[in-house]
N, C-alpha and C positions, 0 to 999 in steps of 0.2 A: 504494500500500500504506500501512495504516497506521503511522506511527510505532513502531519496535520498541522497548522499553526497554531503553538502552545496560549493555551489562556491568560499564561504569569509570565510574563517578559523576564528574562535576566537580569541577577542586578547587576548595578553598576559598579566600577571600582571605588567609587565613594562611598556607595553603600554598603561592601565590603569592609573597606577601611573603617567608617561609624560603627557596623556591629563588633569588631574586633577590638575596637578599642571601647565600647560598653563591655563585652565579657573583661577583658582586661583589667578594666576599674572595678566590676562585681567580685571578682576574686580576688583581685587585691583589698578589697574590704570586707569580705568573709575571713580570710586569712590572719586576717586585723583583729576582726572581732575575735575569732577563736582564740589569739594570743594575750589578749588585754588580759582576762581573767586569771591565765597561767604570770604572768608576768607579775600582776598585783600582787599575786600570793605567795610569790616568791621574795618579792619584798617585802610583805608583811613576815614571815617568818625570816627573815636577815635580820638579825641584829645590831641597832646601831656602834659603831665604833667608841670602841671606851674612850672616855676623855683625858688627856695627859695630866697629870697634876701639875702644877708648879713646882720650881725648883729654888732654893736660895741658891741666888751667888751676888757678888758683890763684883762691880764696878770700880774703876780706878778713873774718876772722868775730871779732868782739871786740877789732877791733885786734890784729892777729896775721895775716900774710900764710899760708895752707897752700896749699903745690905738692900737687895732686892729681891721677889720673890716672883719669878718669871715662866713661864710656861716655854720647852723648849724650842716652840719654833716661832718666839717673839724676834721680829727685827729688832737692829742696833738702833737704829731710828724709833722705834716705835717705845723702846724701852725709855729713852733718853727724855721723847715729848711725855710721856705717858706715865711712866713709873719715875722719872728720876724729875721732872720737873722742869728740864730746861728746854724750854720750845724755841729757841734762835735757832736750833736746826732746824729747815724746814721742809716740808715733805712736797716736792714738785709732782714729778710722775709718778711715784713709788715704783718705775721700772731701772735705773740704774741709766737714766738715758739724759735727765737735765742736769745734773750734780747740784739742785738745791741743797740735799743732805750730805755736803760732806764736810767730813771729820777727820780729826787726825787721828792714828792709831800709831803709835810707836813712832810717830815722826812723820809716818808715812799717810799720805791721805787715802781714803775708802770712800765708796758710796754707802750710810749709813743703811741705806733702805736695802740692798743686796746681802748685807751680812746677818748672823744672828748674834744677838747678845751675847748668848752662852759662850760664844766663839774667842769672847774677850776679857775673858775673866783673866786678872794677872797683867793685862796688858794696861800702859796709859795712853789714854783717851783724852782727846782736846776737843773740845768745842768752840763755838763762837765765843762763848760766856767766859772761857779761857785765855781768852789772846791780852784781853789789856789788862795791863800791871797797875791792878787797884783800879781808882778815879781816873786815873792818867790811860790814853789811848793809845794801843801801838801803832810803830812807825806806818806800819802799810794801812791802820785803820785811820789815821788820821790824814797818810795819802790819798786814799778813797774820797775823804771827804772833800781835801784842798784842789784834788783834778774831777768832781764830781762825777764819780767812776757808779754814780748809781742812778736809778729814779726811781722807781717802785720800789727798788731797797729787798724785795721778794728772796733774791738769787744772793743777795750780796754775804752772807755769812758765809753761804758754799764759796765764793767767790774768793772771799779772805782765808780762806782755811785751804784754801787750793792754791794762794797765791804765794802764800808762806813754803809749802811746800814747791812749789815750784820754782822760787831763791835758793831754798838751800839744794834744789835739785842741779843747777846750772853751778852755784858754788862749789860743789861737792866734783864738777866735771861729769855729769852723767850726761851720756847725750842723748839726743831724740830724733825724731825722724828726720829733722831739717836739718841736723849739725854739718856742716859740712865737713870736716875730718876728724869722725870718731874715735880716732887716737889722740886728738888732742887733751891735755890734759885743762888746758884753761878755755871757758866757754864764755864769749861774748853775750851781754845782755840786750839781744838785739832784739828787734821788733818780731820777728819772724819764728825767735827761738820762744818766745814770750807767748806770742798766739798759736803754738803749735799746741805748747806744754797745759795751755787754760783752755786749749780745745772740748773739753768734757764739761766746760761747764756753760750753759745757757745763760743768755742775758734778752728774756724776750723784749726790752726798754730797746735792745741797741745800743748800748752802752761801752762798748769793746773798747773803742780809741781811749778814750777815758782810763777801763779799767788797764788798760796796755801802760799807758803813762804814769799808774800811779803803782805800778812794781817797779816800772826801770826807775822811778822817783825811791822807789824804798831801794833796790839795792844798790843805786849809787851810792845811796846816806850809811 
């Protein structure tokens, strides 16, 4: 017999692609629903993670001993504003990325916010609140002020506690990425070697030229 013409026309590749991608959603959220209940239940019988206690340890932060009693995976920053009292450090990104929080540790400068407290028990710690001898301001804090090396003032503790290290780093002969012959033993306090070494710490004011001028102002003096 010949071919009869069918009642139902074929569908179309659209129409193909619509109902493929309806089955496709339908069991992706049958699948769903099936798991939710399993899933709940496995959370409800997990048990939450016990809580760490606190620990004493005591601080060495500007010459001054603080008994403190810290949980161990409190930041140095976090210890400092928080349990010890002295908020001039200040907490920018808490990523390790503007150096508003840094501090000295043994000389050397940290980002407060990357470290843990714990990590410093024994060691001396310098802060902002550290640097001036009494009433009287130190030479770089008082350079700050005469080259107005600030404006929002935000950065500026990190900025002095970075800048100090970064004197006795060029005095000491360490060199840095810019030096140009790292065998040298005496390093110029040049502009270049200045903004290489303060390169970690953010000044959103714009404030650089300034803070550049009032280190080569301090360690000329």
């Amino acid at each position: 017999m010949p071919d009869q013409p069918s009642d139902y026309p074929l569908p179309s590749e659209a129409d193909v692609d619509s109902a493929r991608r309806g089955f496709m959603q339908t069991a992706l959220i049958t699948v769903g629903a099936t798991q939710l209940p399993l899933q709940a239940a496995q959370a409800a019988a997990t048990p939450p993670p016990a809580a760490v206690p606190a620990r004493p340890l005591t601080l060495n932060i500007n010459g001054k001993d603080h008994p403190l009693s810290l949980e161990p995976h409190v930041t140095l920053l976090d210890a400092l504003r928080e349990s010890a009292g002295l908020t001039g450090t200040k907490k920018g990104c808490d990523r390790g990325q503007c150096g508003a929080c840094t501090v000295l540790v043994d000389g050397r400068r940290i980002n407060a916010c990357l470290t843990l407290a714990i990590m410093h028990q024994g060691a001396k710690i310098t802060t902002i609140e550290g640097i001036a001898q009494g009433d009287q301001l130190a030479p770089i804090q008082a350079a700050f002020m005469e080259h107005d090396a600030f404006q929002c003032g935000y950065c500026t503790p990190g900025q002095i506690c970075s800048a100090l290290a970064c004197i006795d780093e060029i005095r000491a002969g360490t060199a840095s990425a810019v030096t140009p012959n790292v065998r040298e033993q005496a390093i110029a306090f040049t502009d270049p070697e200045i903004r290489e070494r303060m390169s970690g710490n953010l000044c959103r004011c714009g404030a650089y030229n300034n803070i550049v001028a009032a280190i080569r102002t301090t360690a000329k003096a």
